[in-house]
C-alpha positions, 0 to 999 in steps of 0.5 A: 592268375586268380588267387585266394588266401585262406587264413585263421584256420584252426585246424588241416585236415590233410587228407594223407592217412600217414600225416592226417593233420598239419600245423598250419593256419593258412592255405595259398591258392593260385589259378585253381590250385594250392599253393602254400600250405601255411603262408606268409602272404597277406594278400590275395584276390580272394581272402577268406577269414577261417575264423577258427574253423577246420580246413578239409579237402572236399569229400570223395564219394566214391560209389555214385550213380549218376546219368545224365545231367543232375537228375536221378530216375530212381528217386525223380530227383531234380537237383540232387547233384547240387545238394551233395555240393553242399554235403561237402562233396566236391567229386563223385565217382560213377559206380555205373550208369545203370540206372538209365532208364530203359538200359537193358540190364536183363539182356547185357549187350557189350557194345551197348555198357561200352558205348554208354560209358563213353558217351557218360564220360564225354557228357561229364567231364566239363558239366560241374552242376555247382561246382561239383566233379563228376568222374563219370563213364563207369563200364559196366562188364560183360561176357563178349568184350574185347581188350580193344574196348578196353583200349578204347576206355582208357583213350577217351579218359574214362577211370573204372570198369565194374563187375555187377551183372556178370555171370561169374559161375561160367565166366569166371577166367574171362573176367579175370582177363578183363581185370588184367586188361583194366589194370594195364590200362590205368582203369580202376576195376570195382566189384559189387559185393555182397546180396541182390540190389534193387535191380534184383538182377545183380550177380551175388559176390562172396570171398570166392568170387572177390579172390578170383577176379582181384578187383581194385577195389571191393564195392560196399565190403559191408552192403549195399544193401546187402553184404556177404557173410561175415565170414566172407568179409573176414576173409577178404580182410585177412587173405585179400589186397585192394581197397575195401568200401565202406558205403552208407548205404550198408550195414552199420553192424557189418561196417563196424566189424570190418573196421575193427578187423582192419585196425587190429591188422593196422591195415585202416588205409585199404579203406574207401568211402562212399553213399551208394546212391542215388538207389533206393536209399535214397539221395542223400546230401549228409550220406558222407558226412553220416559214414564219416561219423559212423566210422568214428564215433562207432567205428574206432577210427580218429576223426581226421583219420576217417575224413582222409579215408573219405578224401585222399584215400578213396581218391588215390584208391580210383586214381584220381589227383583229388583230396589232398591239402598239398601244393600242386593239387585241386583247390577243393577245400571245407570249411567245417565246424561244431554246431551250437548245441554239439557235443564237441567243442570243434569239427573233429571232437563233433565227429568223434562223438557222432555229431555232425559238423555244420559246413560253412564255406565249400571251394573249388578249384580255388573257386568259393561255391557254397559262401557262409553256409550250407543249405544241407547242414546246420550252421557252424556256431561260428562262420567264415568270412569273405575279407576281399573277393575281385 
């Protein structure tokens, strides 16, 4: 089994919001997996030097909009899938293929969203453009569908449905069954929340909404790009469950406001991260790492704290075994630092004060993917170093 050995880190990230970091200087990898976390071993096919830097799992977009291949239509971006690798991305999760062109979205057809979420999900389930995972295959819901498709979904292994065009003013209980249906299968249901996308044809959610089909998760709480009232927002904070996303694609202002709502409830871990994009924001290769500061250095959030929301968390919260720095679990592993000129003096002081920190090295599946630097950060002032690879 092929092995790796990384060690003279400087700090673990666990992912795990109870325990954000672990006293340890060392991670073990066995045949894609980690092994040991903090290691007496000395040797390994694969040995990388940390050279003081922080260890992390690899970033867990959870609002993506891919569709087939690395391209985007919304922005005619070759690559884009590539670049977010090198962003410290390691896994995306589809929020819908609704971006295909030509998908009747003005004419929502059951068996059509049903049949593209699986032919989604087997065209992604092996293609790692770079390295990156894509969890894909995203049903979007609509009036007409059966408990069968549900069946079906969770048979060919796909992870969430999404309410986004649906028409909630009269087929409010229908969608509340399918959330009922979703949630016995395993699937992770998601609502867009908030104002019109750029679609123009997305169905606007508020608090009445949100309460009424009782979603996993509440797709960009603060918008995307448009979020819900303030008073809305506040209420699904203070009356509501499940997991509230905060997406680089919304409002800073409202993203700050719900965070600050959350840690005065000590209820920080119902959030979930994600970029929105590929949309009319854009691609974004720094759109994680950009939240990631925005949570910390505005949002209050200590900077291990705010990656394990956008590692583990976001992860946990669309069911998905990813994100943690834990034996038994993927090896998708960064290795991050402060960058020559930044205000901290490591990768965490640097986010909690705003400035990005620059990616060295990015592994997955124990499997070295982005070697000595990013193309998509700034250097760290220090790099890792490849001792020994087979």
């Amino acid at each position: 089994m092929p092995s790796t050995l990384i060690y003279n880190i400087g700090a673990i990230v666990s992912g795990d919001l109870r325990v954000p970091l672990i006293e340890a200087d060392s991670v073990y990898v066995e045949d894609g997996l980690i092994h040991e976390v903090g290691t007496d071993r000395a040797d390994a096919d694969t040995i990388i030097d940390a050279n003081g830097l922080t260890l992390t799992p690899g970033l867990v977009d959870g609002h993506t909009h891919p569709v087939f291949g690395d391209y985007s239509p919304t922005q005619n971006s070759v690559g884009w899938m590539h670049t977010y690798l090198h962003g410290g991305t390691t896994t995306i999760i589809s929020a819908g293929e609704l971006h295909l062109p030509g998908l009747p979205l003005d004419r929502p057809d059951p068996k059509l969203f049903r049949d593209l979420a699986i032919l989604v999900r087997r065209c992604t389930s092996t293609y790692r453009p770079g390295g990156l995972k894509i969890v894909g295959g995203t049903m979007l819901l609509t009036p007409g569908m059966t408990e069968a498709d549900f069946d079906v979904l969770a048979d060919e292994g796909c992870r969430v449905v999404k309410f986004i065009f649906f028409p909630y003013d009269r087929a409010i209980e229908e969608g509340a069954a399918y959330t009922q249906w979703a949630k016995a299968r395993g699937l992770t249901v998601k609502i867009h929340s908030g104002g019109v996308s750029r679609s123009g044809l997305s169905v606007p959610a508020g608090a009445e909404v949100v309460k009424a089909l009782q979603p996993d998760v509440v797709g960009h709480i603060s918008g995307g790009p448009i979020p819900m009232s303030l008073g809305d927002m506040e209420a699904l904070v203070q009356d509501a469950d499940g997991y509230l996303e905060i997406a680089y694609a919304g409002n800073p202002r409202w993203s700050v406001r719900v965070l600050e709502l959350l840690r005065e409830r000590n209820a920080i871990g119902r959030v979930t991260v994600g970029t929105d994009t590929p949309s009319g924001t854009g691609t974004v290769p720094r759109g994680m790492l950009r939240t990631i500061l925005l949570m910390s250095s505005l949002g209050g959030v200590p900077a291990a704290e705010a990656l394990c929301l956008a590692t583990g968390n976001t992860a946990q919260a669309h069911g998905i075994t990813s994100g943690l720095v834990r034996p038994g679990y993927p090896a998708d592993l960064l290795l991050m630092g402060h960058i020559t000129g930044s205000n901290g003096s490591d990768a965490l002081e640097a986010i909690a004060l705003g400035d990005l920190p620059g990616i060295s090295t990015v592994l997955v599946d124990g499997e070295i993917v982005v070697r000595e630097r990013s193309q998509q950060t700034p250097p760290p002032e220090r790099l890792a170093r490849i001792v020994k690879e087979r």
